[in-house]
ROVO-353672 format. One line per field, with one value per atom (N, C-alpha, C, O): residue in three letters; y negated, x negated, z. Coordinates in Angstrom, 3 decimals. Example, Ala and Ser with C-alpha at 12.3 -4.5 7.8 and 13.67 -1.06 7.14 Angstrom:
# ROVO-353672
code Ala  Ala  Ala  Ala  Ser  Ser  Ser  Ser
py 5.690  4.500  3.300  3.319  2.250  1.060  -0.030  -1.138
px -13.190  -12.300  -13.200  -14.236  -12.850  -13.670  -12.900  -13.409
pz 7.800  7.800  7.800  8.465  7.080  7.140  7.870  8.039
# end
This chain:
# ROVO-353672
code Unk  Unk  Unk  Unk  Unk  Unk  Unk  Unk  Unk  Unk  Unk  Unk  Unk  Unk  Unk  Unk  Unk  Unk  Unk  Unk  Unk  Unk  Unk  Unk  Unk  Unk  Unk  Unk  Unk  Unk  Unk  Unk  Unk  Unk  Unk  Unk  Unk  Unk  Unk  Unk  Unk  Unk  Unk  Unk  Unk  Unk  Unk  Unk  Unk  Unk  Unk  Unk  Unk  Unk  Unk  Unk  Unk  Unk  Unk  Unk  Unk  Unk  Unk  Unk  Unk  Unk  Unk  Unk  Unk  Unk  Unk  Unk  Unk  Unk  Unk  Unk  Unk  Unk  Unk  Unk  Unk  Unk  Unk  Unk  Unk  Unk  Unk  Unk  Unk  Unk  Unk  Unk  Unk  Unk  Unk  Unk  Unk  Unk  Unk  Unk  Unk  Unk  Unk  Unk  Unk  Unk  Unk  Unk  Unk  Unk  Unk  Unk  Unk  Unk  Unk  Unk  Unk  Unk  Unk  Unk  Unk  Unk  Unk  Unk  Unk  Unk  Unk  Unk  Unk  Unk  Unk  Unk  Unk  Unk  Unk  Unk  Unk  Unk  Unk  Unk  Unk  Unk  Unk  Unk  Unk  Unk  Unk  Unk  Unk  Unk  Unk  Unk  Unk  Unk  Unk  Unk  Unk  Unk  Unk  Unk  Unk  Unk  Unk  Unk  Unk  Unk  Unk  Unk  Unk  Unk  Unk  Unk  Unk  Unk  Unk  Unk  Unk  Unk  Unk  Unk  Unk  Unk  Unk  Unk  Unk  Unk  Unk  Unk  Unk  Unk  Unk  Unk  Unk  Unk  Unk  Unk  Unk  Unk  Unk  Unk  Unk  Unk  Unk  Unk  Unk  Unk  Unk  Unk  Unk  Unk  Unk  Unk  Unk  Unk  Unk  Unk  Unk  Unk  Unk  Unk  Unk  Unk  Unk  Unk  Unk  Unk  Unk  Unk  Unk  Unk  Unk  Unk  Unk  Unk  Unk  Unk  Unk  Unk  Unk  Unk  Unk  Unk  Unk  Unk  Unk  Unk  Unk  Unk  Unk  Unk  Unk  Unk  Unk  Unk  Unk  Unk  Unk  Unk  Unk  Unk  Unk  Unk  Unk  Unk  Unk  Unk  Unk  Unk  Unk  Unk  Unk  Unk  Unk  Unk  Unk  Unk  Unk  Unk  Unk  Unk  Unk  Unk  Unk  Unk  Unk  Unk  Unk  Unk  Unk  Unk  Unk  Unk  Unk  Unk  Unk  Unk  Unk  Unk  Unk  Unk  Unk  Unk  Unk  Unk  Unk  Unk  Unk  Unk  Unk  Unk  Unk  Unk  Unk  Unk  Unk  Unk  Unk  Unk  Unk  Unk  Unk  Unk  Unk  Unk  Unk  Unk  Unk  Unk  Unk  Unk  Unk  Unk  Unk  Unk  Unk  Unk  Unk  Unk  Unk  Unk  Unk  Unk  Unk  Unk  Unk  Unk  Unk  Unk  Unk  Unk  Unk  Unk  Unk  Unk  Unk  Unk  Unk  Unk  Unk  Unk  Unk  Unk  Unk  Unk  Unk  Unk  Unk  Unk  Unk  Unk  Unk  Unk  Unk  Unk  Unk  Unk  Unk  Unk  Unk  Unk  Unk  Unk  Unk  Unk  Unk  Unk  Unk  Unk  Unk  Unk  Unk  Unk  Unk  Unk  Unk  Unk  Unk  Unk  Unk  Unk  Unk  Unk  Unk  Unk  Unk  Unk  Unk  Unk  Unk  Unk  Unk  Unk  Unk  Unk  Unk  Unk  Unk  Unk  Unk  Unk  Unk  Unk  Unk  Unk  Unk  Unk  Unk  Unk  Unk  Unk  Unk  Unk  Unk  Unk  Unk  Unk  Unk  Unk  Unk  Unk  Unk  Unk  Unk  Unk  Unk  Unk  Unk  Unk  Unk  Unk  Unk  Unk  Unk  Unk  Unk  Unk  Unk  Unk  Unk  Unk  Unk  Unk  Unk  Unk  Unk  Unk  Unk  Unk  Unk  Unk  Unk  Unk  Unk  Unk  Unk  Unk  Unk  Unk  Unk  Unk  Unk  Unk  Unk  Unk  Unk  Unk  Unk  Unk  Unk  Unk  Unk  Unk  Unk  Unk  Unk  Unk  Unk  Unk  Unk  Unk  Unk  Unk  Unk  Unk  Unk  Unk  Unk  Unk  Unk  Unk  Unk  Unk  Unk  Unk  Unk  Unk  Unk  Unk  Unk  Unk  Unk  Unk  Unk  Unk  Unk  Unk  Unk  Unk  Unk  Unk  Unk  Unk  Unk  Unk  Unk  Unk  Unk  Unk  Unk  Unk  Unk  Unk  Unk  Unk  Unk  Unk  Unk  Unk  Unk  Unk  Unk  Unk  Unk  Unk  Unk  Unk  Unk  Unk  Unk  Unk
py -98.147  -97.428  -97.406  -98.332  -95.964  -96.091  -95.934  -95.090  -96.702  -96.584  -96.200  -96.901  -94.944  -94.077  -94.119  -93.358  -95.293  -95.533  -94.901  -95.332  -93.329  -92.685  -91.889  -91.959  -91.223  -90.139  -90.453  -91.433  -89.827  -90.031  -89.135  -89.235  -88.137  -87.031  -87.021  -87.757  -86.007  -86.481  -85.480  -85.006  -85.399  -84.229  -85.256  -86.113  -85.136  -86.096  -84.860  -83.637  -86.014  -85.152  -85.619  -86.753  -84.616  -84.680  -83.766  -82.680  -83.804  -83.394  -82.328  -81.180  -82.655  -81.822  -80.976  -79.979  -81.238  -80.063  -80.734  -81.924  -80.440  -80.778  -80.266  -79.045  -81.153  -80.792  -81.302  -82.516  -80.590  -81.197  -81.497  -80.787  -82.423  -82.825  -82.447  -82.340  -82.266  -81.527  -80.116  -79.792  -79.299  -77.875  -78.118  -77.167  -79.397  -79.427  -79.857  -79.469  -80.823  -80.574  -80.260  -80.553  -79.041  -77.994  -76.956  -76.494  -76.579  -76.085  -76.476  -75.679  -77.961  -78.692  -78.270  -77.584  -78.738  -78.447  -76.860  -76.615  -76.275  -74.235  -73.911  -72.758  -75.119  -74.832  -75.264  -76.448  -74.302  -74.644  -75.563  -75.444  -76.719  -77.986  -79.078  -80.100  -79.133  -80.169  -80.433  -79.510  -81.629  -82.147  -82.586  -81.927  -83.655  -84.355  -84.625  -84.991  -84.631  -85.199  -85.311  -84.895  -86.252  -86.705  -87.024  -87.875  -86.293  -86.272  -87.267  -87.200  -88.245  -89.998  -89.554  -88.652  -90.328  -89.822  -91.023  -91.222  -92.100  -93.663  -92.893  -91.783  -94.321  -94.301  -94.532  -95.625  -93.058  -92.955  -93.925  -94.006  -95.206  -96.024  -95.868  -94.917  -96.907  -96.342  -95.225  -94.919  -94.692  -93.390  -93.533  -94.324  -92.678  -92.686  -91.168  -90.321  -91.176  -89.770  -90.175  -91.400  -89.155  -89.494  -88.721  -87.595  -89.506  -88.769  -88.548  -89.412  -86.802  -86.793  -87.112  -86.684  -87.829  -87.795  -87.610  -87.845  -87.091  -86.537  -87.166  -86.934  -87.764  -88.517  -87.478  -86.913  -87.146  -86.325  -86.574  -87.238  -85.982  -86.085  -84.473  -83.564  -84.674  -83.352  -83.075  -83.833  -81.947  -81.857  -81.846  -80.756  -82.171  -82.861  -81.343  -80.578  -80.992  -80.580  -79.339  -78.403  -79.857  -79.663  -80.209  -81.298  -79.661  -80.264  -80.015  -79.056  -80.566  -80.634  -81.672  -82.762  -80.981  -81.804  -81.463  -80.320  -82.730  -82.389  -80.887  -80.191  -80.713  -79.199  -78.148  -77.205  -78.000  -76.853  -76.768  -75.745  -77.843  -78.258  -77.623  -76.981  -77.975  -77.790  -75.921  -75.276  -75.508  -73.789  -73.395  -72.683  -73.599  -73.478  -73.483  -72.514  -74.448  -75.088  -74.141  -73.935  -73.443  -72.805  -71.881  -71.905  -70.818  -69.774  -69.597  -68.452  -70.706  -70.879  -71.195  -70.729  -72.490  -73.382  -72.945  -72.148  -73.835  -73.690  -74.671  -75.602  -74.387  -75.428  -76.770  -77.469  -76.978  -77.944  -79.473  -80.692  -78.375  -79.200  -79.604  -80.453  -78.978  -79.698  -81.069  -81.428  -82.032  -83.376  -83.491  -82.720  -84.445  -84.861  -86.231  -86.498  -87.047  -88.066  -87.407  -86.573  -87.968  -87.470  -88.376  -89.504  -88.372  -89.395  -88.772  -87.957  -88.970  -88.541  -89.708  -90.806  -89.666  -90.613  -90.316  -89.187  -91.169  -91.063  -90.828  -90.163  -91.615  -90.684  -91.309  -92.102  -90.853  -91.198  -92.529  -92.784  -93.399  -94.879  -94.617  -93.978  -95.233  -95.581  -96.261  -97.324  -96.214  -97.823  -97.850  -97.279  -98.717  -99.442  -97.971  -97.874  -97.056  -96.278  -94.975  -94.022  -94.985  -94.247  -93.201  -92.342  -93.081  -91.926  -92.526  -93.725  -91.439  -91.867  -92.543  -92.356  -93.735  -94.992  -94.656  -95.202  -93.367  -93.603  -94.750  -94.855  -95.448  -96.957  -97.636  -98.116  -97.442  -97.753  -97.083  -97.584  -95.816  -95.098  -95.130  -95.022  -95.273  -95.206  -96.309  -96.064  -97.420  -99.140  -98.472  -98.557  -97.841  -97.464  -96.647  -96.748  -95.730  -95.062  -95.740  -95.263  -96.756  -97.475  -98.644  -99.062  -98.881  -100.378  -99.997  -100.885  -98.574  -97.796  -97.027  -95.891  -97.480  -96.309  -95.590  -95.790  -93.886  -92.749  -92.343  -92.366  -92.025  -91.426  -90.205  -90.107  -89.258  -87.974  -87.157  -87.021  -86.507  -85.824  -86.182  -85.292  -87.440  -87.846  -88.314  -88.730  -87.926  -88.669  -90.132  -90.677  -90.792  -91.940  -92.266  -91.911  -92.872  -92.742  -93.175  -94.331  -93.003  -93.403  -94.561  -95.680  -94.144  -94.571  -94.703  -93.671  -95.659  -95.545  -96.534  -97.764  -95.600  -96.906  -97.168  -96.366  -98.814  -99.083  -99.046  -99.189  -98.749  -98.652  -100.314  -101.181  -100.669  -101.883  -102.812  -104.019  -102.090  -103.055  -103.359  -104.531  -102.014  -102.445  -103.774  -104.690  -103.399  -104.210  -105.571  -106.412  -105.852  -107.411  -108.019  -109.241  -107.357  -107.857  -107.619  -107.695  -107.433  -107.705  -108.605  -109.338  -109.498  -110.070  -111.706  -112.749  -111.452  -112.605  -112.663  -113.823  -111.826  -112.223  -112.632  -113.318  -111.928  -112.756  -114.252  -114.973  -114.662  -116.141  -116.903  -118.043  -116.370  -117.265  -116.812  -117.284
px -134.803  -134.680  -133.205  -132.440  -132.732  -131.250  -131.046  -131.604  -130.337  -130.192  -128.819  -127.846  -128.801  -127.752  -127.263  -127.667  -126.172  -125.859  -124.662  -123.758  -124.380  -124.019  -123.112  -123.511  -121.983  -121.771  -120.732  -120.055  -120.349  -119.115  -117.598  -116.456  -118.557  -117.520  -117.320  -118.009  -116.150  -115.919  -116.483  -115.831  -117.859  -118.451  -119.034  -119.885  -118.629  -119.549  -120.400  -120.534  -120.872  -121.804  -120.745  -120.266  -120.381  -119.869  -120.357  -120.584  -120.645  -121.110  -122.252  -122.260  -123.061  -123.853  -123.612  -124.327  -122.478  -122.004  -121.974  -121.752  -122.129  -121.872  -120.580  -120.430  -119.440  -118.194  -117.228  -117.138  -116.659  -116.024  -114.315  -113.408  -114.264  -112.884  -111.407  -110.282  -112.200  -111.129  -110.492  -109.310  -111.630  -111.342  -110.141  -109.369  -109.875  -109.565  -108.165  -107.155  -108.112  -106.556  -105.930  -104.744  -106.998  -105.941  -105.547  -104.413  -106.156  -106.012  -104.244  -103.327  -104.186  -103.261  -102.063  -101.091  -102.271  -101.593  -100.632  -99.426  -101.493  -101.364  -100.321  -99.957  -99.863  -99.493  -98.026  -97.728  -97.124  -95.503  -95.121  -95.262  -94.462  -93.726  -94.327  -93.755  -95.573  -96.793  -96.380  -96.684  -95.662  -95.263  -96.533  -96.807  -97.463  -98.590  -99.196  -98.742  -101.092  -101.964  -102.943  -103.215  -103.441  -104.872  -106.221  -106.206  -106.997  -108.070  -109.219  -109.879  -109.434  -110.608  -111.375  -111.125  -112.477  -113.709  -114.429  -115.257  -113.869  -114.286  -115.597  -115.902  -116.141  -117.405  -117.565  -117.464  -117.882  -117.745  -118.321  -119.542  -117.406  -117.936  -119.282  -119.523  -120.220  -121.369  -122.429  -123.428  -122.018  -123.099  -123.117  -122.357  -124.114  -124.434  -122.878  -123.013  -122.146  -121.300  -120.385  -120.264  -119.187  -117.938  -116.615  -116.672  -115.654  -114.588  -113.485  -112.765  -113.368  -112.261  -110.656  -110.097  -110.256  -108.490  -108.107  -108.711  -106.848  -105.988  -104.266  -103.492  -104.075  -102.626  -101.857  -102.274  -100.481  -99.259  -98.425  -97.943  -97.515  -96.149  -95.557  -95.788  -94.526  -93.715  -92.360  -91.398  -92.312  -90.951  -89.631  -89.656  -88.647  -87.744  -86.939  -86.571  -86.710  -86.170  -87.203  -86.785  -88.665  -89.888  -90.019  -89.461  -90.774  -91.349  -92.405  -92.411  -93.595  -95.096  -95.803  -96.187  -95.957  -96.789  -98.058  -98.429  -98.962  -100.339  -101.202  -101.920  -100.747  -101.464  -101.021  -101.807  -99.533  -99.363  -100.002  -100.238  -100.283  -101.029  -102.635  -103.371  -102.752  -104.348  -104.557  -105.505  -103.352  -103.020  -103.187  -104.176  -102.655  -102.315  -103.477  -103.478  -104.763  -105.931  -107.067  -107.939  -107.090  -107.936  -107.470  -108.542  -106.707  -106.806  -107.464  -107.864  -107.807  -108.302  -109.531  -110.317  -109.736  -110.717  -111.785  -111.500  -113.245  -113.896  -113.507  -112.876  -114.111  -113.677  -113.807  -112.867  -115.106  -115.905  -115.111  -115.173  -114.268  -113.884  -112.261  -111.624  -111.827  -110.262  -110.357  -111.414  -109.794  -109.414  -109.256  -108.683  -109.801  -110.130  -108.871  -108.590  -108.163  -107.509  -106.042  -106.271  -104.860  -103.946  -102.782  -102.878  -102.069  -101.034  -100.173  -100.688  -98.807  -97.863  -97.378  -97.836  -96.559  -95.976  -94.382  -94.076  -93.729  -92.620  -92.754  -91.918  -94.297  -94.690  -96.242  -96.733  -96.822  -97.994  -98.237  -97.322  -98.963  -99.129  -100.071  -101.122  -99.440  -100.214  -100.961  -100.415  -101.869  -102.266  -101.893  -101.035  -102.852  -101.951  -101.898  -100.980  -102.810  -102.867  -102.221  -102.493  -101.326  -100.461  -100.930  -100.109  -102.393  -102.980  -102.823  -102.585  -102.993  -103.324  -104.235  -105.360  -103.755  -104.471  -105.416  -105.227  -106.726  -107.589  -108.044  -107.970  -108.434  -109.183  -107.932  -108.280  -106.465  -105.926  -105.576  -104.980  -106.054  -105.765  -107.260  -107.581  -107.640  -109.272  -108.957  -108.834  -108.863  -108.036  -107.305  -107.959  -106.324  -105.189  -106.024  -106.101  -106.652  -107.573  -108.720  -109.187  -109.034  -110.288  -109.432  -109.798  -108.434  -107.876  -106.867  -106.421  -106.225  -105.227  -105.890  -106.294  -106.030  -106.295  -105.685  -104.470  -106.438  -105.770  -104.925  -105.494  -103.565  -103.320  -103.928  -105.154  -103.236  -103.871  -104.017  -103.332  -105.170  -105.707  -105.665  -105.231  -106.036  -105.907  -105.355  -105.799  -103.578  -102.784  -102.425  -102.379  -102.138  -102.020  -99.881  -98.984  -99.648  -98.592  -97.616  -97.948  -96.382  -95.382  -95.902  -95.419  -96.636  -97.313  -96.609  -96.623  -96.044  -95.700  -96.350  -96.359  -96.872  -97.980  -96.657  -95.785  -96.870  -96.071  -97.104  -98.307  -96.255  -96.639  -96.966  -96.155  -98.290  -98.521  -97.374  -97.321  -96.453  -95.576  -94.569  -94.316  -93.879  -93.829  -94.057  -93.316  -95.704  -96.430  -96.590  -97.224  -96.307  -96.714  -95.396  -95.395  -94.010  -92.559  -92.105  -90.888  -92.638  -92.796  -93.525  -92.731  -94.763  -95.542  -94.456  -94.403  -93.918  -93.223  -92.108  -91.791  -91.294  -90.325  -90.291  -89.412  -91.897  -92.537  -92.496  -91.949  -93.259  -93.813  -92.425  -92.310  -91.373  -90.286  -89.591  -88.473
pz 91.580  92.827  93.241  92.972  94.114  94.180  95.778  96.479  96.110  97.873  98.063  97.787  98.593  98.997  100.487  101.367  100.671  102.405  102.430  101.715  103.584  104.289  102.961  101.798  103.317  103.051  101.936  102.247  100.531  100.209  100.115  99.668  100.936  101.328  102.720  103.427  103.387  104.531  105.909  106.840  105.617  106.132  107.685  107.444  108.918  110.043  110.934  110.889  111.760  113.102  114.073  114.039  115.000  116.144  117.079  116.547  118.475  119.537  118.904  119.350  118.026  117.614  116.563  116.462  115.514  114.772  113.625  113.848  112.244  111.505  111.126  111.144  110.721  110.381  109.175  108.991  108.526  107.286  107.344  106.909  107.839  108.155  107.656  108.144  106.088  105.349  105.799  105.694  106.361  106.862  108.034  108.153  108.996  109.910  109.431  110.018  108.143  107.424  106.986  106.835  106.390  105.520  106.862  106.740  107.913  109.301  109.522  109.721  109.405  110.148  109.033  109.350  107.825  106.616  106.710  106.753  106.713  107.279  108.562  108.795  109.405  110.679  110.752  110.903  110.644  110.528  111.853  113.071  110.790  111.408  111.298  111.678  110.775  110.054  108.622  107.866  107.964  107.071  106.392  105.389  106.745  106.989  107.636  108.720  107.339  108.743  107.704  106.578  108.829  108.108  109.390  110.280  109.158  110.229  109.931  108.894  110.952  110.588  111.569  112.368  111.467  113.023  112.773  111.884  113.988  114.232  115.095  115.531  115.011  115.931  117.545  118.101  118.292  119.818  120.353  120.219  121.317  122.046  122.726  123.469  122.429  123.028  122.624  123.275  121.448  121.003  119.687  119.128  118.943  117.591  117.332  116.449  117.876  117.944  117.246  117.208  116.258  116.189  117.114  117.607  117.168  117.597  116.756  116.254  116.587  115.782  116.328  117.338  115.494  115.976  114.145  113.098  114.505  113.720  113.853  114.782  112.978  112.717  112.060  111.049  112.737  112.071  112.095  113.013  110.617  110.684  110.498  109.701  111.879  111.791  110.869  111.001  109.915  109.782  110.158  110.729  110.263  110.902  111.396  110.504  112.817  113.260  114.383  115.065  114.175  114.718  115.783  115.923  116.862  118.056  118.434  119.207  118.190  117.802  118.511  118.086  120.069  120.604  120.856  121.123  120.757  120.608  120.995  120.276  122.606  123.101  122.484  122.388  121.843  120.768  119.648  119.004  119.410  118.352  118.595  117.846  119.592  119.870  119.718  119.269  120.250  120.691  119.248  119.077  118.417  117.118  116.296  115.537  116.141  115.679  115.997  115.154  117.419  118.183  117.454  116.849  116.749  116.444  115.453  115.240  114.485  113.305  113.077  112.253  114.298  114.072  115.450  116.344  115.279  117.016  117.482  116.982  119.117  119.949  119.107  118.730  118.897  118.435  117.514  117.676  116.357  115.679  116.081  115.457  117.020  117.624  117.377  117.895  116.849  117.440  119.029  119.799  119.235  120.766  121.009  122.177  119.854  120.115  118.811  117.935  119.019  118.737  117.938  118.422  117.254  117.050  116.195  115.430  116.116  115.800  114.928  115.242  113.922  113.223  112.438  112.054  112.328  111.619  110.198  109.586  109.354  108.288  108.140  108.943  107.100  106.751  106.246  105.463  106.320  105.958  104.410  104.362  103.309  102.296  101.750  101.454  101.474  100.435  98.932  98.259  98.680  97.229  96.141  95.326  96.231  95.492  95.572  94.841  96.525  96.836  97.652  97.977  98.148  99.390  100.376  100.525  101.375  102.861  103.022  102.560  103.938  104.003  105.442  106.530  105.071  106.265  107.022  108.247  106.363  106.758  108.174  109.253  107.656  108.423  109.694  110.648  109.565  110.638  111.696  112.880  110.834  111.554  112.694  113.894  112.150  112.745  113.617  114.656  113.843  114.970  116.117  117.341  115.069  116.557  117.431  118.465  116.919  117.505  118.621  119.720  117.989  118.667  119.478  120.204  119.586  120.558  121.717  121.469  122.836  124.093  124.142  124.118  124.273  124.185  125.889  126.980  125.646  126.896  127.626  127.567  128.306  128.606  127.599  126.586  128.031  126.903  125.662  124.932  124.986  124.401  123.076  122.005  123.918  123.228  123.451  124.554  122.097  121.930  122.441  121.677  123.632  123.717  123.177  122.919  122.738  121.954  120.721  120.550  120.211  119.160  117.837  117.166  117.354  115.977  114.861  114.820  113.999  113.296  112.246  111.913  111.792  110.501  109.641  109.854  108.212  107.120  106.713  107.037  105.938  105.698  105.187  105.419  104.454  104.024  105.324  105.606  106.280  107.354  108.231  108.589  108.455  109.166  108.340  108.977  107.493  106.516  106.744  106.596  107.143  107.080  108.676  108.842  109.479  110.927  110.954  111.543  110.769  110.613  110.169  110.821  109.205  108.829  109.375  109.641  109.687  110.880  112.115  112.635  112.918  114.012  114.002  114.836  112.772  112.627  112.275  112.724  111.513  111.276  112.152  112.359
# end
């Protein structure tokens, strides 16, 4: 017998919709001054729901704040699937295998309160190796 627990693609339910996350990064990908992004959908406090947020990096000499962003998304996308939480980054965080390290971003969006409209304010995630060499300069 084979027991198949949840999804291995990145297809969720949000506010009633079924949605494929990927559509929402190649969206982001498509949108001049978007270097990188990667769209996670942690689990909505309190509900069987997800919330999408979307982590970016802008090309350098870009100014890409979230509601242009949102202006930009809406021409493409429905309401539905906008990211609802937001974050900006100096670049994308990796793991060992050299992709975007969702798992870690998922972690930033769950453990960061979103500002207005749900941007995350002056937010800069470090990259694990970053974060492992802050970590040891703290303690020593």
């Amino acid at each position: 017998m084979i027991y198949l627990v949840g999804r291995s693609d990145s297809q969720i339910k949000s506010r009633g919709y079924r949605i494929e996350l990927g559509e929402i990064e190649a969206a982001m990908h498509a949108t001049p001054g978007v270097q990188s992004a990667a769209v996670v959908a942690p689990d909505a406090a309190g509900t069987d729901d997800k919330v999408i947020c979307c982590a970016y990096v802008q090309l350098p000499g870009y100014d890409l704040p979230p509601p242009a962003l949102k202006q930009q998304l809406a021409k493409v996308l429905p309401r539905y699937m906008i990211p609802a939480r937001w974050m900006t980054l100096e670049r994308m965080p990796l793991n060992a295998s050299g992709k975007t390290d969702r798992a870690l971003l998922k972690e930033q969006f769950v453990t960061t309160e979103g500002g207005e409209e749900g941007v995350i304010p002056g937010e800069r995630l470090l990259a694990p190796q970053e974060a492992e060499a802050a970590a040891v300069a703290k303690s020593g």
